[in-house]
C-alpha positions as CSV (number, residue, x, y, z in Angstrom):
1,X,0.1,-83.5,-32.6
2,X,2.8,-85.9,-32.0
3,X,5.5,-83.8,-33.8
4,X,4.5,-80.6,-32.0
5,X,4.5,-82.8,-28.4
6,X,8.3,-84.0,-29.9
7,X,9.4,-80.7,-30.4
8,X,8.2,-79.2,-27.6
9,X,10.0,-81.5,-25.2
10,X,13.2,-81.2,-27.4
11,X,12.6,-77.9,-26.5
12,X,12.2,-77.7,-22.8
13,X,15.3,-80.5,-22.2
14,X,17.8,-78.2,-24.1
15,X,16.5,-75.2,-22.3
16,X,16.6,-77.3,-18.8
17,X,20.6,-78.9,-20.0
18,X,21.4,-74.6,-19.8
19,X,19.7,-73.6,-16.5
20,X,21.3,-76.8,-14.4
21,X,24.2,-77.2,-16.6
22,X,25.1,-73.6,-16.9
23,X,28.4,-73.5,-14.0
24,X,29.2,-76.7,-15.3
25,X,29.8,-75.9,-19.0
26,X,31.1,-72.7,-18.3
27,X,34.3,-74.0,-16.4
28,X,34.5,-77.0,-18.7
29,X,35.1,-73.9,-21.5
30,X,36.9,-71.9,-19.3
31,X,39.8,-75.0,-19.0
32,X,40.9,-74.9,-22.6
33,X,41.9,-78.5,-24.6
34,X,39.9,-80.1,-26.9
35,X,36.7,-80.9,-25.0
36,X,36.1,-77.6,-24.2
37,X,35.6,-76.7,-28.1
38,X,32.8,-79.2,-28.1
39,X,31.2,-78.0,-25.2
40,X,31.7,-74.1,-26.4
41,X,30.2,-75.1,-29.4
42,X,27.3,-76.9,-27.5
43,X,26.6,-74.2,-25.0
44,X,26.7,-71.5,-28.2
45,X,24.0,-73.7,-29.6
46,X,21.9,-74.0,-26.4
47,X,21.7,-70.4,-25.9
48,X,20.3,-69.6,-29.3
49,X,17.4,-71.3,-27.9
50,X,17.6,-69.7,-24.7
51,X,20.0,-66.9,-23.5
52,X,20.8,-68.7,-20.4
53,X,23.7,-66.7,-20.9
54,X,24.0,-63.4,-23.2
55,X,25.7,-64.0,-26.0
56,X,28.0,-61.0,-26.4
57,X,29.5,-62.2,-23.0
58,X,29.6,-65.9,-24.2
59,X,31.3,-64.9,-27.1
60,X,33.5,-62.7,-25.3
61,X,34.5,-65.6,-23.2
62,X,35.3,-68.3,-26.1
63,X,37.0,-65.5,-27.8
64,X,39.4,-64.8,-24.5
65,X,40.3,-68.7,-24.3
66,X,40.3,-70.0,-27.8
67,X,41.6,-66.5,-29.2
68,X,40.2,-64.2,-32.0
69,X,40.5,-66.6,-35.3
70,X,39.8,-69.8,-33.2
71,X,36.9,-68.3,-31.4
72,X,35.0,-67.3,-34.2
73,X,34.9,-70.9,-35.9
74,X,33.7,-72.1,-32.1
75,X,31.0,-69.6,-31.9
76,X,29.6,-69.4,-35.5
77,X,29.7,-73.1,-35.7
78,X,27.9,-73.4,-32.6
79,X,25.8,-70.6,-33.3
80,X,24.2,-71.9,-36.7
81,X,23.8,-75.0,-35.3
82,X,21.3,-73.9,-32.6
83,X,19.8,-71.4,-35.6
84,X,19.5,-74.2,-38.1
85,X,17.8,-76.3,-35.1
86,X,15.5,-73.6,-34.0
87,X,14.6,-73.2,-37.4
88,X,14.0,-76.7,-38.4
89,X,12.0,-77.6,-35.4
90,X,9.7,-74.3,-35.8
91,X,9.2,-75.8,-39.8
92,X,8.5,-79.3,-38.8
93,X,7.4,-79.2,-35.4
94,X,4.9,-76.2,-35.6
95,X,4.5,-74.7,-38.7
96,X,1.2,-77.3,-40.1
97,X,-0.6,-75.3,-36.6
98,X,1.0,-72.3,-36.9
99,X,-0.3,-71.7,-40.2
100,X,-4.1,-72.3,-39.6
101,X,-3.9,-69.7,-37.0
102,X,-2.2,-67.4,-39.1
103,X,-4.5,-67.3,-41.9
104,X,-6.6,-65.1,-39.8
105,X,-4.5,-62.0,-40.3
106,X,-3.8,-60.4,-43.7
107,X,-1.2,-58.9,-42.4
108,X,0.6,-61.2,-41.9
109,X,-0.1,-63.1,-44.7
110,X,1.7,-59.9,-46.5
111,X,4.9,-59.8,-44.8
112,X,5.2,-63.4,-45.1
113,X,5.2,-62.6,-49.0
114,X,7.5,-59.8,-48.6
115,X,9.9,-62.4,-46.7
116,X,9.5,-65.0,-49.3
117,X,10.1,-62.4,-52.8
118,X,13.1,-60.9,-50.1
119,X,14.5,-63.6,-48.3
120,X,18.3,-63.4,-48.7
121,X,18.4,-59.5,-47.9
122,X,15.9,-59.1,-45.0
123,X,17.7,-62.1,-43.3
124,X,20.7,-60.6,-43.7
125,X,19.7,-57.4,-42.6
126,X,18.2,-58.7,-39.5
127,X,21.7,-60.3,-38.3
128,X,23.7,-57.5,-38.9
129,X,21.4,-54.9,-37.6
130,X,19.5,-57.0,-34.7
131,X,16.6,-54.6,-34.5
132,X,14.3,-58.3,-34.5
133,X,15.8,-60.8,-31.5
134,X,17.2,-63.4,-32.8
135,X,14.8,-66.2,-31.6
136,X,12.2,-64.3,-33.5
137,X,13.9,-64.5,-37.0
138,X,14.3,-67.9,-36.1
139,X,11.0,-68.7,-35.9
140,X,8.9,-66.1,-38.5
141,X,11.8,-68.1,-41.6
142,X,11.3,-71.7,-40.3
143,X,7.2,-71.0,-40.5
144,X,7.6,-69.2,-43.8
145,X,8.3,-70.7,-47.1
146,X,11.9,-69.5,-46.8
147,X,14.4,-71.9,-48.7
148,X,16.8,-73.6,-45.7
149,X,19.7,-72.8,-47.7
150,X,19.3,-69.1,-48.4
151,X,18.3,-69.1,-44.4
152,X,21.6,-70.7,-43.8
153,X,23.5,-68.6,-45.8
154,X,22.4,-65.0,-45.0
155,X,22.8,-66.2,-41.4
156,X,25.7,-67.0,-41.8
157,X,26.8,-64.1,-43.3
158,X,25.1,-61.8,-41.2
159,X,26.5,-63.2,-38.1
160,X,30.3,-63.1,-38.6
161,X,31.1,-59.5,-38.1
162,X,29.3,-59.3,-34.5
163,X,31.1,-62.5,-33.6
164,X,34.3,-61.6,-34.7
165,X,34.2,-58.2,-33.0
166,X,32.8,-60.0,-29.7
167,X,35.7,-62.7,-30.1
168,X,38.3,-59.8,-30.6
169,X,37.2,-57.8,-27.9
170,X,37.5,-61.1,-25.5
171,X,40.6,-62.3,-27.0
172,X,42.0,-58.8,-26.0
173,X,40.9,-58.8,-22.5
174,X,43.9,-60.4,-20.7
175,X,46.0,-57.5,-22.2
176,X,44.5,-54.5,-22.8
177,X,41.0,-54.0,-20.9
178,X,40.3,-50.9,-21.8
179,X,40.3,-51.5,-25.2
180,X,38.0,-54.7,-24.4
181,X,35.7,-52.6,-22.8
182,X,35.8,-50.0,-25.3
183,X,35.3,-52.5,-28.1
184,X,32.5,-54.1,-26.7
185,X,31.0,-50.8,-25.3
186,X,31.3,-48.9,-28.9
187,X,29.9,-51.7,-31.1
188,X,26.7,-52.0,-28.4
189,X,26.4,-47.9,-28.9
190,X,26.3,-48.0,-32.7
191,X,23.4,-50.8,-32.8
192,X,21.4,-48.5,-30.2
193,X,22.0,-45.5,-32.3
194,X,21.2,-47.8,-35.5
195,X,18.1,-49.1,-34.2
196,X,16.9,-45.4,-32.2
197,X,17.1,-44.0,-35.8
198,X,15.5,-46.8,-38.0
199,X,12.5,-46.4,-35.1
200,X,12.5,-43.0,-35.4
201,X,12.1,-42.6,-39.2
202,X,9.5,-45.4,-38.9
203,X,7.5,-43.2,-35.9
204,X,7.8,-40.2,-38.1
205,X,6.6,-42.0,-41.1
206,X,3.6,-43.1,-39.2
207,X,2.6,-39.8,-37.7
208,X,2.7,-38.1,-41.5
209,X,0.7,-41.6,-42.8
């Protein structure tokens, strides 16, 4: 009880620190130096609790003031820390109530199994084609018997190409917009199209079950 009452006002401060702090943290990234790293890097990490602020913008944002190489490092540093802090605090802070309540369902219990004999592959999967939310992967690997470092790894992984393309695409903002736009607007269009047709085989699959 204690752990879960912990967690969940861990929780609710971080998501608070984003709603009042939002204007705040933004211009302290928007100013550039050495600060604003730490705070990109803290407001990355916030919003992977919380989208106080989309991502792909965020991203975009650190990528137009830090540049492309630079931008990446802030976000995917800032990133896995919030992931490996969402994930932690769903094991330890949830996961002993979680699972009593999840015993119920079979099914569950079977593609909690399938996560466990796949981990590595379905984690990966799920960052580079984001047909799960985020927050969701999160959660489903930190209440599962998932090792922390395969977790942490496919994550990892799976997370570079959108960041680098969302960090390009800002970092080429100031000096070519339409291609920014472009960018942005093509990579969003392929993961609709990507996740329209894995729905659509899965629909059709269904109606012939």
């Amino acid at each position: 009880m204690i752990k879960r009452i912990l967690s969940i006002s861990l929780l609710f401060i971080v998501i608070a620190i984003g709603f009042l702090q939002k204007d705040e943290l933004l211009t302290l990234i928007k100013s550039g130096g050495i600060i604003s790293i730490f705070i990109s890097m803290l407001f990355v990490a916030i919003c992977v609790f919380f989208p106080v602020i989309p991502f792909p913008v965020l991203a975009g944002v650190i990528g137009g003031v830090f540049g492309t190489t630079q931008g990446v490092i802030v976000s995917l540093t800032g990133a896995m820390g919030g992931t490996m802090g969402f994930f932690f605090l769903s094991r330890y802070g949830f996961r002993d109530y979680a699972q009593s309540k999840i015993m119920k369902y079979p099914k569950f219990q079977e593609y909690e199994d399938f996560l466990n004999r796949n981990s590595f592959v379905a984690i990966l999967t799920c960052r580079l084609i984001p047909i799960i939310p985020a927050p969701v992967v999160n959660i489903i690997c930190g209440l599962s018997n998932v090792n922390w470092l395969i977790f942490f790894t496919a994550s990892t992984i799976g997370k570079i190409p959108n960041i680098l393309i969302l960090s390009f695409a800002g970092a080429s903002f100031s000096s070519n917009k339409l291609f920014s736009f472009g960018l942005y607007g093509g990579y969003i269009l392929v993961l609709i199209l990507i996740n329209f047709m894995i729905m659509y085989r899965k629909m059709a699959k269904e109606s012939v079950d």
